[in-house]
N, C-alpha and C positions, 0 to 999 in steps of 0.2 A: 306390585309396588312394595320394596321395603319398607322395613322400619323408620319412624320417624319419631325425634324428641322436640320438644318444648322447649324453646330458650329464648328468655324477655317476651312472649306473647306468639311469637313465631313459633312455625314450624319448619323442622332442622331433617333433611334427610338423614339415616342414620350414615348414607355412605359418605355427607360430607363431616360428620363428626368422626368416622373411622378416617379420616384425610386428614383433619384438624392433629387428632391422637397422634398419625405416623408423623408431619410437623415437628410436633413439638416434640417429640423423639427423637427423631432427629437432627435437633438444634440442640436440644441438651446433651446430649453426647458428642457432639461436635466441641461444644460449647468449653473447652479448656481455660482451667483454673488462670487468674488474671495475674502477670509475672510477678504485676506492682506488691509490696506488702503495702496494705492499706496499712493509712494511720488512723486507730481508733481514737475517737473521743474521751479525753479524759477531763474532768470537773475544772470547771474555770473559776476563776476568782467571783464571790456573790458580793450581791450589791450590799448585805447586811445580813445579819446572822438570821433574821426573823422570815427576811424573802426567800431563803434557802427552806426554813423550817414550812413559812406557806405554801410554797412550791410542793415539798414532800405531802404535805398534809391535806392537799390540794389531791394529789391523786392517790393518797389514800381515802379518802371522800369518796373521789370519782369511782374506783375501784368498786367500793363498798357500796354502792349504790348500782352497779351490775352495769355502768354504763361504760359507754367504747369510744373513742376517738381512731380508732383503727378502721381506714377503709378496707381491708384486704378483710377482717372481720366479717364486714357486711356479705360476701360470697358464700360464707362460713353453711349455708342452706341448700344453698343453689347444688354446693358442691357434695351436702351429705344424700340430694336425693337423687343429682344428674351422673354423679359416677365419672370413672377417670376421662370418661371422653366427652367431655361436657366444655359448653365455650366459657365456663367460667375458671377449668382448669385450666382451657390455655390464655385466658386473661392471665392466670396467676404466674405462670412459664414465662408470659411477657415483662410481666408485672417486676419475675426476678431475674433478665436481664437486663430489663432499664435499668434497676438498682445497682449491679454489678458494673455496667457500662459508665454511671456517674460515679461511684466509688471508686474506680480505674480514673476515672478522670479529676476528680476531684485529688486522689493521691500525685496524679500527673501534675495537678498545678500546684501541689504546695511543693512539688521539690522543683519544680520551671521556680517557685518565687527564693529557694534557695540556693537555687545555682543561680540567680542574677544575682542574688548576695554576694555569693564566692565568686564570681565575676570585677562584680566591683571592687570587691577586698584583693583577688590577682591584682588587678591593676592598680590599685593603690599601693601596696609595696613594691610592683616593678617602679612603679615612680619614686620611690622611697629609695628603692635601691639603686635607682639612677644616680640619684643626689647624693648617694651614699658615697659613690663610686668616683666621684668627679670631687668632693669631697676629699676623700683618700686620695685622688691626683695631685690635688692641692699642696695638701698634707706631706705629699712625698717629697715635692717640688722644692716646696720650702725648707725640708730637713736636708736635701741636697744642694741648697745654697749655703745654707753653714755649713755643711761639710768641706764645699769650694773655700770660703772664706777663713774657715781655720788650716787648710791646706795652703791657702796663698799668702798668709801671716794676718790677715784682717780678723782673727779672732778674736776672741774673751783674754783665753790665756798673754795675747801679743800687746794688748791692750791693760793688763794688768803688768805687766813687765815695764810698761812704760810710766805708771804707777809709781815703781818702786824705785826705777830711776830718777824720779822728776825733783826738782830743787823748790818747786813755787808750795808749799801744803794747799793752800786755797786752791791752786790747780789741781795736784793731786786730789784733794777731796770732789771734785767737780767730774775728776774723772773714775772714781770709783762708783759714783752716783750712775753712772753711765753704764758702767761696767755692771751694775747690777739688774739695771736692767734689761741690759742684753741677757743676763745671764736668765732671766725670770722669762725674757722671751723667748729666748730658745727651749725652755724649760716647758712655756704653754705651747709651741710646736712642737713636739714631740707627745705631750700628755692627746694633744688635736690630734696628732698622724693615729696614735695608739687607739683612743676614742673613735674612730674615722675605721678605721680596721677592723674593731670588733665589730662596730655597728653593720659594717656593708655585709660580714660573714654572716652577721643575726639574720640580714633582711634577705640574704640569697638560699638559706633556708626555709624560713617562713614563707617564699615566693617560691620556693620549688614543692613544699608540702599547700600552698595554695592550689596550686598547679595542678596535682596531683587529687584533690579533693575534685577541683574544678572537673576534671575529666572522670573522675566515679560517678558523679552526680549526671552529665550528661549521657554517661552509658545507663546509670538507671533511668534517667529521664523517657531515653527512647527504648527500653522495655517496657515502659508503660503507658509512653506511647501507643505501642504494638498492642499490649492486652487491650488498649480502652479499642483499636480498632479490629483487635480481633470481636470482642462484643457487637461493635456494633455491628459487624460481618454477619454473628448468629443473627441477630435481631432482622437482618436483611434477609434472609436467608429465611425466616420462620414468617414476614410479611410477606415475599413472594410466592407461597407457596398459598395462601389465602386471596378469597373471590372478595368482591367487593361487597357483595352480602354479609360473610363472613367477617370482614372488617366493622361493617354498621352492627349488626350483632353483639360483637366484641365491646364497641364502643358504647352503645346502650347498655350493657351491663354496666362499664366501668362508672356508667353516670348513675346508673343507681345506685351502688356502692357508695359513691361521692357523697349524694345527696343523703343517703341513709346516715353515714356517718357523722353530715354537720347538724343532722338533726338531734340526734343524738348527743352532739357535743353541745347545742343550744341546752338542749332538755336539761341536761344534767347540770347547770348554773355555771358553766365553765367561762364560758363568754361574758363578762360584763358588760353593759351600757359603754356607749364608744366617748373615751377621754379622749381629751387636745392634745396632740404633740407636744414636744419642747422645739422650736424655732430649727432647730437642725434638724428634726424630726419632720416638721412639716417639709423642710426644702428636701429630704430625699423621698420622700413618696413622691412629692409633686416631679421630680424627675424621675420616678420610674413608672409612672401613668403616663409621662412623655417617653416612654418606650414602647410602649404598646405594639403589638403588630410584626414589631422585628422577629425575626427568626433566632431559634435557637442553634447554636454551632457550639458544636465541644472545644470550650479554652477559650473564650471570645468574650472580651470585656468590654465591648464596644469599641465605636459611637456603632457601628451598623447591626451589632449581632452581640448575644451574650451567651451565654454560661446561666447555670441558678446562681453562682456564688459570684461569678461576673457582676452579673447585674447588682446585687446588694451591696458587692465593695464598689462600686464605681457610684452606687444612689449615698455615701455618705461620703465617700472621699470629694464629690462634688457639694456637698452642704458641709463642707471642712473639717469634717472628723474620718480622716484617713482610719480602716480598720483591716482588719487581715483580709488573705484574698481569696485563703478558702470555706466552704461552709464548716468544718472539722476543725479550721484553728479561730474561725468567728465561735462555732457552741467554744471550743477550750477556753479561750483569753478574755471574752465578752458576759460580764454581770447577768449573770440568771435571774429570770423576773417570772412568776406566777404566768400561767395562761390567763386567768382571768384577771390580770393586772394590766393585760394587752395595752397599749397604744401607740395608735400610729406610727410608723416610723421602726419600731420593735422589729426581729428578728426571728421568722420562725423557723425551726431546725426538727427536720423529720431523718427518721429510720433509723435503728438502734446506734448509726453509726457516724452519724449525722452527715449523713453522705448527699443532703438537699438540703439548699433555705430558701424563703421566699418572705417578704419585706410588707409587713403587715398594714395595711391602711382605711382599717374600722368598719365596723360594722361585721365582724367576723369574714371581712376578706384579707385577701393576700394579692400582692401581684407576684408574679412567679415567671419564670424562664422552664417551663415542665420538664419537656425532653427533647431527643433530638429528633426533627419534623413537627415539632407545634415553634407558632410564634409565642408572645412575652405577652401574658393575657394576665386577667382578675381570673382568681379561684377563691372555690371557699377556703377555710381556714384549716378543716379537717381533708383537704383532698389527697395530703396523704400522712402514712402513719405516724405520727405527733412525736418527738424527741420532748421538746419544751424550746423556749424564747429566750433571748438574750437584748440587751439594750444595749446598744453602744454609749449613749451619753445621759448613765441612771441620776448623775447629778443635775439633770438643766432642769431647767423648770417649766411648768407647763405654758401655752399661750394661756393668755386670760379670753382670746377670742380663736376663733380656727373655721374657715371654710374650708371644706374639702376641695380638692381639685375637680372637676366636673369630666367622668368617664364615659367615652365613645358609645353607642348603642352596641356595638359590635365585640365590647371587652371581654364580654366572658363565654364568646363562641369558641369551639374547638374544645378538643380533647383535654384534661389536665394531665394525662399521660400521651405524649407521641407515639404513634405509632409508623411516622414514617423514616425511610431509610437519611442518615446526613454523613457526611465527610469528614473525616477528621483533619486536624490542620495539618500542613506541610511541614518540613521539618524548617 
């Protein structure tokens, strides 16, 4: 009988961790840089200069106190005594192509949200340029009937000639009054044809360089496309090659990880006692507890399926504070609030690049959309590596009262990382 290792209480033949090893070898190498350039996070506007300074001072605290909010940390053991062919290495291989596959796709939807921009903006100056154009027909129309009418004698000049002949002055005067306003009209038909001309020129530029935007955005779109389904390819590729022992193994680690971490993040005074929402606050939790169960699909903002960053912009844009649609320009544009400031409603934003969020609702949970093959479950707050929180509405004010919404028996089963294979969307 070979060798055999220890992993979570079990015992692991060595020949299926030399299997595990050649796997995740093999998927990493496979595994080609993602086309998309991610967009990093950069510092959003703060609610106040002081929640900024608590935030920082907050985890320099945590810091100094030796304490982690980092699940991937909690393996940091497993991995210094099991060695490279250990199931906690290849939790961690998994671990960084989920993040690769949501970063790929998170990039995928903020430029899907700026190429409907540039969409709408094409079509608003092709209509611009429409009017423009019909406009200048007008324009021309009318400069070509005076032209007929001073060629067939009905002009200004034929009309003042008769002016100068006329014997009545009161007549005369009545008809210079006339004269002059022809003359003021023909004056503002020509100023309209000129005006009419530039304007249609301006707008058939600006709708040719829309145009032109329009179609960069869409070829980047579906390169990144492509990398988020090349990812989930490896990720397929690295589950098929594991037994279904192999998967409960895996999984059991990642739960201890999980759970080490929110202890940790309790321990350490990060978490507060759970505050009341503000009124918008309460109504987008309570619609993303009414999500429960659905499945996770990359790009999917609902009603049947979401995204992480789906499901958050869809749980405020339904309690009427529309917010960005990815998690990357949610941490950019969205008032930074303290971890231990948390409440309900609040916005939690993990991995250096905030390339995950999940919609916090008390008591140190989250609901969350994890990855693709879990459904839209309760997780802890720490289930994965912490960025920091943002608020979309840091001015409302609290309830004076707040029931929580009442969660399913069944909400925080499953994995908070997926591990199985999902589809990317069609074009």
């Amino acid at each position: 009988m070979g060798p055999r290792s220890v992993v979570g209480g079990d015992v692991v033949p060595g020949r299926v961790l030399r299997a595990l090893c050649t796997a995740v070898i093999a998927a990493v190498v496979s595994a080609a840089p993602a086309t998309a350039e991610p967009v990093g996070p950069s510092p959003g506007p703060p609610v106040n200069e002081s929640a900024n300074k608590s935030a920082n001072e907050e985890d320099t605290a945590v810091g100094a106190q030796g304490t982690t909010v980092d699940a991937d940390d909690a393996f940091a053991d497993d991995d210094a005594d099991a060695g490279p062919e250990s199931v906690a290495g290849l939790l961690k291989q998994l671990r960084t192509l989920y993040q690769q596959a949501e970063e790929a796709g998170e990039t995928y939807n903020g430029t899907a949200v700026e190429l409907k921009k540039r969409t709408a903006e094409a079509k608003r100056l092709a209509a611009g340029l429409a009017r423009a154009r019909l406009a200048l027909d007008r324009g021309r129309g009318e400069a070509g009937r005076l032209a007929r009418e001073q060629y067939q004698g009905r002009s200004d000049f034929s009309a003042y000639m008769r002016l100068l002949l006329a014997r009545d002055p009161a007549s005369a005067l009545d008809q210079s009054h006339i004269i002059q306003r022809m003359a003021a009209g023909r004056a503002a038909t020509m100023e309209r044809l000129a005006g009419a001309e530039e304007r249609a020129d301006q707008l058939a530029t600006a709708s040719r360089k829309a145009l032109d935007k329009q179609q960069t955005l869409a070829a980047r779109q579906k390169k990144q496309r492509d990398a988020v389904r090349a990812r989930l390819k490896d990720i397929e590729a690295m589950l098929a090659s594991l037994t279904t022992e192999q998967l409960a193994a895996v999984s059991l680690l990642e739960k201890k990880g999980t759970d080490a971490a929110q202890r940790e993040l309790v321990a350490s005074g990060a978490l507060s006692s759970t505050r009341p929402p503000s009124r918008q606050g309460g109504d987008a939790v309570r619609y993303a507890v009414r999500q429960l169960g659905k499945p996770y699909v990359w790009g999917a903002e609902g009603p049947a399926s979401f995204d992480c960053s789906g499901l958050t912009s869809q749980a405020w844009s339904t309690a009427g504070r529309p917010i960005p649609r990815t998690s990357q320009e949610q941490w950019r544009q969205l008032p930074k609030v303290p971890i231990r400031s948390l409440r309900p409603g609040d916005l939690v934003v993990y991995f250096p690049k905030a390339t995950h969020v999940a919609l916090y609702i008390g008591n140190g949970m989250v609901v969350q959309a994890p990855r693709p093959g879990t459904t839209v479950k309760v997780s802890p707050v720490a289930s994965n590596p912490l960025l920091g929180a943002v608020r979309p509405d840091p001015g409302a004010e609290p309830l004076s009262t707040y029931t929580p919404p009442e969660l399913p028996d069944n909400s925080t089963e499953g994995a908070d990382t997926g591990y199985g294979a999902d589809t990317a969307p069609v074009e």
